[in-house]
PAGUSE-743362 format. One line per 2 residues: for each residue x, y, z of C-alpha. Coordinates in steps of 0.2 Angstrom, whole numbers. Layout:
N
X:Y:Z | ...
***
This chain:
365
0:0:0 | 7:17:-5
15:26:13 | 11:41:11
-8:42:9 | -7:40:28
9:44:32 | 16:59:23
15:68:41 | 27:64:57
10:54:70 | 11:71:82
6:83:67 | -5:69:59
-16:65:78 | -16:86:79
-23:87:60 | -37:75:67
-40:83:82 | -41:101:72
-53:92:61 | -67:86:75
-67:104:83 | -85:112:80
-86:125:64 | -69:122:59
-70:119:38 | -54:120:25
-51:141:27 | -53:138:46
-42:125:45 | -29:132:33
-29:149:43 | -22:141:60
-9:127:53 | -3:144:42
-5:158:57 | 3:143:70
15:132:55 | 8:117:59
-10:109:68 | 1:104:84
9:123:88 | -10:127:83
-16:116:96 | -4:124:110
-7:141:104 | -16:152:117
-33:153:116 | -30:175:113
-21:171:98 | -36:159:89
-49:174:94 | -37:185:85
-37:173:71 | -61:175:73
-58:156:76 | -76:153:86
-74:151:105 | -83:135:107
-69:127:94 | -56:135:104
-63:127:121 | -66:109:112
-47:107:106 | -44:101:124
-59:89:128 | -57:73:130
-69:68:116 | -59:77:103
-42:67:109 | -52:51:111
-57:53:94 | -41:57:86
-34:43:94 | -47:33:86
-45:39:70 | -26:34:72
-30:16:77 | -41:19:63
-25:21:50 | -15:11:56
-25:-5:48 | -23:-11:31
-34:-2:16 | -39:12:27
-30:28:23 | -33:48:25
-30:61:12 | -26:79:15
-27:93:6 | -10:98:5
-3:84:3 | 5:71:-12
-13:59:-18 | -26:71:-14
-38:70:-29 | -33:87:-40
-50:88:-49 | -58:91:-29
-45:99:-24 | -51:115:-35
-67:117:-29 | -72:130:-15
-71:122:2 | -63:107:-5
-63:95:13 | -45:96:20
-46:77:25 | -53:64:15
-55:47:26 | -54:34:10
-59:13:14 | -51:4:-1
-40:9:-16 | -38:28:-14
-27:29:-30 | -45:27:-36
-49:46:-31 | -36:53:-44
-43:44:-60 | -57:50:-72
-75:49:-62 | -92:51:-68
-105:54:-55 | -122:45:-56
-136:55:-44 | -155:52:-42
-169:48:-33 | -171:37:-17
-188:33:-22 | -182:29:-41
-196:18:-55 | -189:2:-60
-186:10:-77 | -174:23:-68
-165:9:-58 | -163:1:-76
-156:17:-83 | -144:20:-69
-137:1:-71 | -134:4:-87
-127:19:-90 | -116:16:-75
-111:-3:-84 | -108:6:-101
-96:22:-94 | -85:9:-81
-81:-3:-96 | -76:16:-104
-63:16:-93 | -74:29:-79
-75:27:-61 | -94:29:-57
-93:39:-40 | -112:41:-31
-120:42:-12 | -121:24:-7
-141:31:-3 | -153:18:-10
-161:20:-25 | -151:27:-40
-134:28:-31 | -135:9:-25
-141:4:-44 | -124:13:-50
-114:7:-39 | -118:-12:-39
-117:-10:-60 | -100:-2:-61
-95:-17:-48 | -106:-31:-60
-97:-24:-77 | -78:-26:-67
-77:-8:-65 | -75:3:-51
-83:13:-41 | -81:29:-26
-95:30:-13 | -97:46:-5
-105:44:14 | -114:58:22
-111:49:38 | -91:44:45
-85:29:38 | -89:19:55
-106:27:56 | -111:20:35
-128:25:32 | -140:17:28
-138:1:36 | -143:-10:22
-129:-3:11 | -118:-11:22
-112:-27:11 | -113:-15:-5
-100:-3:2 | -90:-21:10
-91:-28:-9 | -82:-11:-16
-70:-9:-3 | -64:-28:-7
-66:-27:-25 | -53:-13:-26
-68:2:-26 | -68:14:-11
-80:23:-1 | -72:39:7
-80:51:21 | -76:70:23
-84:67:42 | -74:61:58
-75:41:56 | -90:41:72
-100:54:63 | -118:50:61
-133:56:50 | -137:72:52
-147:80:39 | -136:92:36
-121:83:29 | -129:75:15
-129:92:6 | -113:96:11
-106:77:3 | -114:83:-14
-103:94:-19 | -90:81:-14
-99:70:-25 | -95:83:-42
-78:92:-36 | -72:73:-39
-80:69:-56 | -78:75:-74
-98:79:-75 | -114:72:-65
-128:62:-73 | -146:61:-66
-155:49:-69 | -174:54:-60
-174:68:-49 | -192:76:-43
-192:95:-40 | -186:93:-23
-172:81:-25 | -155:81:-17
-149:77:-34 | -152:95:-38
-141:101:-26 | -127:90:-35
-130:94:-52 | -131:113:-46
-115:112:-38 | -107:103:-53
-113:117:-65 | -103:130:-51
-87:119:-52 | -88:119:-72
-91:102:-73 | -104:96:-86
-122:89:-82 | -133:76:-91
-149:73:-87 | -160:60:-92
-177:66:-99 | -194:58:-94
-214:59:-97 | -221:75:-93
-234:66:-83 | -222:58:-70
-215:71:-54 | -201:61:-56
-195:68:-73 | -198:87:-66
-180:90:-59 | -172:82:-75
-182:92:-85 | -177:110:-77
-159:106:-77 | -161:102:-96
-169:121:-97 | -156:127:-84
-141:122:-98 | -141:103:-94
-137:91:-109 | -149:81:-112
-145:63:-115 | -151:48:-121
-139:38:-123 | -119:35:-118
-110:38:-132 | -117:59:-129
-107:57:-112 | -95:50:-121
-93:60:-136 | -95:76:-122
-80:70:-114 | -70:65:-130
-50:65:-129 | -52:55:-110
-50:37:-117 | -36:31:-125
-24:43:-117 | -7:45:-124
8:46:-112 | 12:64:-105
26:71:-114 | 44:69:-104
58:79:-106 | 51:92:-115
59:110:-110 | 46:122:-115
34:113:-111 | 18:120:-118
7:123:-103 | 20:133:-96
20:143:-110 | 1:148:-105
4:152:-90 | 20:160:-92
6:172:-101 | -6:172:-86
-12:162:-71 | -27:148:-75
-36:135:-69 | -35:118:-74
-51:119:-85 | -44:134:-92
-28:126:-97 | -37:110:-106
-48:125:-115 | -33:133:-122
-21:119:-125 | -34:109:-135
-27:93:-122 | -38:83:-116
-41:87:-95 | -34:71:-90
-16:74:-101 | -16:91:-95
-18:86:-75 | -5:72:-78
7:86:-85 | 2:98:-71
7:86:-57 | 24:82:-66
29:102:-69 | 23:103:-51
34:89:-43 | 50:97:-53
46:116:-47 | 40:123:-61
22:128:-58 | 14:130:-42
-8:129:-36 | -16:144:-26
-33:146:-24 | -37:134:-36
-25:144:-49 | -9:138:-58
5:149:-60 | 21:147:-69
38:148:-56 | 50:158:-64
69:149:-62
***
């Protein structure tokens, strides 16, 4: 298994990360602001409590860093890690998936059950109803067969309905396939997903939490695991959404991050078309079959190798010119997004480019 998924931290700074992330209303900028202010989560830790008011850190996080069920936790999380296929990603460091970590209030850790190389490859995301028609379910396997054998990872909710029809597809046609809980990954919900998200751990899939491992379902964080859902994939499909549908939430997101959106139209007469049918008038593309996803997301198959050794390579050249996002880059290079993040991660590993605020800039020297 790869070290440093788990490990690219000394075990102090890595239980301190882990206590930082259980305090209350502590998200990524809260997070980034004391390990910058402080230079790491431990000094932050020690810090007085003066200096995180001056930082307009909340009090009641300030007076959690020492209870004992933020320690017991982060010890937890540590027994956690230390046992085979379980591993946590953090923002800043080396395997955190680059597509998510663009998005606004990307999560700093990523708890990830399985393969988490996985998080780093191309994804589509499947979404849609709970309550879905047996020719909704039939869709979403489908579509989710036809995209894994593609070469996608199908990347979903684990909720039932939709999400579970994906999910078992992608695993059925040999694929693989990301699970995103709203719930910790000791807390999966709901209960009868359990063997589903067991099947995808062993079959080399994943399933991957934002949420401290003991977290349970709260409303709320099913919302917030949507746009976890997009920021990791190339463009959302959904497959039957009513008007109310949390699948809404993700396609909306999706469209924010710059990801594409396909929706699958249905008859006018059933509630459950209705959300497919505004995001189709909101700019969504409608699809009826794969190949429209496909041909949508052209140049991702069949990728050649990154060019090595080149020295002027030609995304430096762009951004020599200004600073730009990844998306930006793929637009004006004419390369396909997977060759350009590939190229990205190489010029980044020798020093040549850097990534602020979800921005590439060239390094001079």
């Amino acid at each position: 298994m790869p070290e440093h998924h788990s490990s690219a931290c000394p075990p102090a700074e890595l239980e301190a990360r882990l206590r930082l992330h259980r305090l209350p209303e502590v998200g990524l900028r809260r997070f980034q602001t004391l390990i910058e202010a402080f230079g790491s989560a431990s000094s932050a830790l020690s810090a007085p409590a003066t200096a995180w008011r001056t930082l307009g850190i909340p009090a009641a996080a300030c007076e959690a860093r020492r209870s004992p069920e933020v320690r017991d936790g982060a010890s937890a999380a540590m027994a956690w890690l230390e046992r085979p296929g379980q591993h946590l990603l953090m923002w800043d460091q080396p395997g955190y998936p680059p597509l998510l970590g663009e998005i606004d209030d990307a999560p700093p850790l990523l708890f990830v059950a399985g393969n988490p190389a996985l998080l780093e490859r191309p994804q589509l995301a499947i979404v849609g109803s709970r309550r879905a028609t047996p020719p909704a379910l039939d869709n979403a396997a489908m579509f989710s067969r036809y995209l894994a054998k593609a070469g996608f990872t199908i990347t979903s909710g684990l909720a039932v309905g939709v999400d579970g029809a994906a999910h078992r597809a992608a695993l059925e046609a040999g694929g693989s396939t990301i699970g995103v809980l709203g719930t910790g990954l000791e807390k999966l919900y709901p209960q009868r997903h359990q063997s589903l998200a067991q099947a995808m751990i062993e079959r080399g899939s994943a399933v991957v939490s934002e949420f401290p491992l003991d977290a349970g379902p709260l409303p709320a964080n099913f919302p917030r695991r949507n746009r976890i859902i997009s920021g990791l994939s190339l463009g959302v499909l959904v497959v039957e959404a009513s008007l109310a549908s949390g699948s809404l939430i993700s396609a909306r997101l999706a469209a924010e991050q710059g990801r594409e959106v396909y929706a699958l139209p249905g008859s006018i007469h059933h509630p459950g078309a209705k959300g497919c049918h505004q995001l189709i008038r909101d700019g969504a593309l409608l699809v009826e079959s794969v190949e429209q996803i496909l041909d949508s997301l052209r140049g991702w198959q069949n990728l050649p190798p990154a060019p090595v050794d080149k020295p002027a390579h030609p995304l430096l050249a762009l951004l020599h010119a200004q600073p730009q996002t990844s998306e930006g880059l793929a637009r004006s290079s004419g390369q396909p997004m997977a060759q350009v993040l590939a190229s990205l991660t190489e010029l980044e590993l020798e020093g040549r480019v850097s990534n602020e605020a979800g921005r590439w800039f060239a390094r001079s020297g």
